[in-house]
C-alpha positions as CSV (number, residue, x, y, z in Angstrom):
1,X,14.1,59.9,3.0
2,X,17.4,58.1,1.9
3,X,17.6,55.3,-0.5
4,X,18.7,52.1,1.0
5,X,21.9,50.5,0.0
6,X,21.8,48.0,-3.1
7,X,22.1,44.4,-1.2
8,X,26.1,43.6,-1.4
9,X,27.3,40.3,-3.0
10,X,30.3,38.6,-3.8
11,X,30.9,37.0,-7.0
12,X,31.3,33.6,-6.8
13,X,30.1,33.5,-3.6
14,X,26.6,31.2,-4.4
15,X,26.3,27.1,-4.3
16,X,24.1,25.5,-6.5
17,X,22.4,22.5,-4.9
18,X,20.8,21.0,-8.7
19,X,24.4,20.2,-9.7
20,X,26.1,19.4,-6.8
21,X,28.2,15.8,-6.5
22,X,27.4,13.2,-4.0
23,X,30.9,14.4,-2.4
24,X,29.7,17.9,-2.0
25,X,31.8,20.6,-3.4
26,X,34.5,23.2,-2.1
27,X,34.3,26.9,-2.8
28,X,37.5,28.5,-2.3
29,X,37.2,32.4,-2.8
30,X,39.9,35.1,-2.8
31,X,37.6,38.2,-2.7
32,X,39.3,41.1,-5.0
33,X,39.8,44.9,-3.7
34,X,36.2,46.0,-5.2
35,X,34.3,43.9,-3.4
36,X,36.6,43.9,-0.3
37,X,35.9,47.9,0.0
38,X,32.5,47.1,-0.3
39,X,32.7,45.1,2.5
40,X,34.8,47.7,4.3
41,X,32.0,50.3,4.3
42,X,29.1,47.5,5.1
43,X,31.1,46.3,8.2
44,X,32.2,50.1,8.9
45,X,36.4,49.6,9.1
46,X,39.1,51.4,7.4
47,X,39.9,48.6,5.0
48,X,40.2,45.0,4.7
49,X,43.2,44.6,3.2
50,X,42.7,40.3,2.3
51,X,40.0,38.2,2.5
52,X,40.0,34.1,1.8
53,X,37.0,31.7,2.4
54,X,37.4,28.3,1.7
55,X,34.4,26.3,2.8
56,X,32.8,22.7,1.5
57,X,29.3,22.6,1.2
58,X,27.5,19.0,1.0
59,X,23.7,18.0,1.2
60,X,22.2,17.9,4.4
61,X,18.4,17.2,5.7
62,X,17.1,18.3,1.7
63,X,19.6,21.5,1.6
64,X,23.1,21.8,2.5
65,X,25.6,22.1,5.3
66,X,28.8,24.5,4.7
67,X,32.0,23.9,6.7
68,X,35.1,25.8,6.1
69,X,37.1,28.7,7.3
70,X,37.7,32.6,6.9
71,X,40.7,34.2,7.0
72,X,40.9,38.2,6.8
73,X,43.6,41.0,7.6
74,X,41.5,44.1,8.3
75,X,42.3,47.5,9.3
76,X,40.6,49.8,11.8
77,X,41.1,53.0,14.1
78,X,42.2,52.4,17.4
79,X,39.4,53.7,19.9
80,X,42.4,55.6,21.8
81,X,44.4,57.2,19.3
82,X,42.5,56.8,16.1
83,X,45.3,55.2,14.3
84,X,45.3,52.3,12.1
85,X,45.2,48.8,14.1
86,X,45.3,46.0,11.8
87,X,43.8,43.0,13.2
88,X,43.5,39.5,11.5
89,X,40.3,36.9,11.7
90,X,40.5,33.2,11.1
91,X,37.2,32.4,12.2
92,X,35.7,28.5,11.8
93,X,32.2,28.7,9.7
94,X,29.5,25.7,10.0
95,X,26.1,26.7,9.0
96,X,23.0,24.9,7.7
97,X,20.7,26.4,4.9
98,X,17.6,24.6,4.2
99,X,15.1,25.5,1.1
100,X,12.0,27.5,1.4
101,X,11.9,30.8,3.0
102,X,11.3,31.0,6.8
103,X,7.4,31.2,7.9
104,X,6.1,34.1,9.5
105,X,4.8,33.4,13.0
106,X,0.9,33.0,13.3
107,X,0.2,32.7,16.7
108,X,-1.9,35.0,19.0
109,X,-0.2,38.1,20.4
110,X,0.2,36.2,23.9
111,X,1.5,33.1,23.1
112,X,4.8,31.9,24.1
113,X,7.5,31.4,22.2
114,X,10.0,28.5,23.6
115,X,13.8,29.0,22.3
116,X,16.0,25.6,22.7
117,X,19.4,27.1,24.6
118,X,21.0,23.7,23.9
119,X,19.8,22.9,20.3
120,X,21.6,23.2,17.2
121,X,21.5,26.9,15.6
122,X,18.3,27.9,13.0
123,X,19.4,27.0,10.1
124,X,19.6,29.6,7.0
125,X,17.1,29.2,4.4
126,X,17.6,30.0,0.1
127,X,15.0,29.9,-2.6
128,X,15.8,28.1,-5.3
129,X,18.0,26.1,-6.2
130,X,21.1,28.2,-5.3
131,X,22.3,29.7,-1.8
132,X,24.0,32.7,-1.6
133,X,26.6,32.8,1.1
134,X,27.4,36.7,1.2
135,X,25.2,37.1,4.1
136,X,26.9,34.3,6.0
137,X,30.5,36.1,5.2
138,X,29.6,39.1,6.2
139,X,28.1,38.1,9.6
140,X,30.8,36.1,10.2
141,X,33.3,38.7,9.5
142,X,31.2,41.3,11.2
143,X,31.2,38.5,14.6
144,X,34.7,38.6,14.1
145,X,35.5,42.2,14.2
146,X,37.2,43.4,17.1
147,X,34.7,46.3,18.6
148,X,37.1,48.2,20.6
149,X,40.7,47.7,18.5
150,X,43.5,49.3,19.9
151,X,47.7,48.6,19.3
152,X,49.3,46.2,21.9
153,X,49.8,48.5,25.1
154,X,47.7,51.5,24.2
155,X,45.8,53.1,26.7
156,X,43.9,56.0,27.7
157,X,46.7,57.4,29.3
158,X,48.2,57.4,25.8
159,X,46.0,59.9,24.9
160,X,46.4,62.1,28.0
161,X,43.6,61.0,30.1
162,X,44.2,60.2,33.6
163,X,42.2,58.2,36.0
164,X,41.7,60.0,39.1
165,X,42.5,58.8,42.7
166,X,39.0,59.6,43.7
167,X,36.8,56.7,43.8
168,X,34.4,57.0,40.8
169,X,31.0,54.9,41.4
170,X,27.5,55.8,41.6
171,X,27.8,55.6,45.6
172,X,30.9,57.7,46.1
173,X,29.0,60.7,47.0
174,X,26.8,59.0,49.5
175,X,30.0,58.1,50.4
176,X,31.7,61.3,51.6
177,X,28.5,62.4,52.6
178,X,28.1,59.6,55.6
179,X,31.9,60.0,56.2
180,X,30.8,64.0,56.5
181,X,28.0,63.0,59.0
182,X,29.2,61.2,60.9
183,X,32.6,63.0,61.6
184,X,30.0,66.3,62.6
């Protein structure tokens, strides 16, 4: 059995809600290359070559509300040609995180559980009095991330596949078969 991975997190990356002013406060991170190949290998990409957050976090409903932005340049291998594609995020972040851990669902094995399409997101919950925002980076990045990157005008072709002319659908062979039919 493997060990699991130590929990990844970036310095600087927490808000403390004791000390915070009425006016809230900004957190404006420049993550350095350490930490940035940490993140590399958690979100599974060649590299990411910058990352800035700068978000402003203020009290909301007895925790806090963070606004802000990320900005990343990462690098991954094309799905065609496995070549470096470098791709870069700017991605709006707006999350709630509310003290207390979340509770564990009591009901009976049957019961329904009702999910509001419409409503706001759940918010994120901390213990103490500090939130740690390296799991709300990451997701964000990991959102972000482009699953299928390829360069502009790359295609399979590229890489010496060619589409037949042959229609290719789970019916093409009944297909031909009725068009055998019916021409015996």
């Amino acid at each position: 059995m493997s060990t699991p991975r130590p929990r990844l997190r970036i310095t600087d990356a927490t808000i403390r809600l004791d000390s915070m002013p009425t006016a809230g406060r900004d957190l404006n991170l420049t993550v350095d290359k350490d930490e940035r190949d940490q993140l590399a290998e958690a979100l599974d990409v060649v590299s990411i070559d910058r990352l800035e957050i700068k978000l402003h976090a203020v009290r909301f409903k007895g925790g806090i509300r963070v606004t802000g932005r990320l900005s990343a340049v990462i690098v991954q291998q094309s799905v065609v040609t496995f070549e470096p594609v470098v791709q870069e995020i700017g991605e709006p972040v707006d999350r709630v995180f509310l003290p207390g851990t979340e509770k564990a669902f009591s009901g009976p094995a049957d019961a329904e559980v009702f999910v509001d399409l419409e409503g706001e997101d759940i918010p994120d919950h901390f213990d103490g009095n500090e939130a740690d925002l390296t799991d709300l980076i990451l997701e964000t990045m990991s959102l972000a991330i482009d699953p299928y990157p390829r360069a502009p005008g790359e295609s399979l072709e590229d890489a010496g596949f060619k589409p037949t002319d042959e229609e290719v659908h789970p019916f093409a062979a009944l297909k031909k078969l009725r068009r055998d039919l019916d021409e015996s």
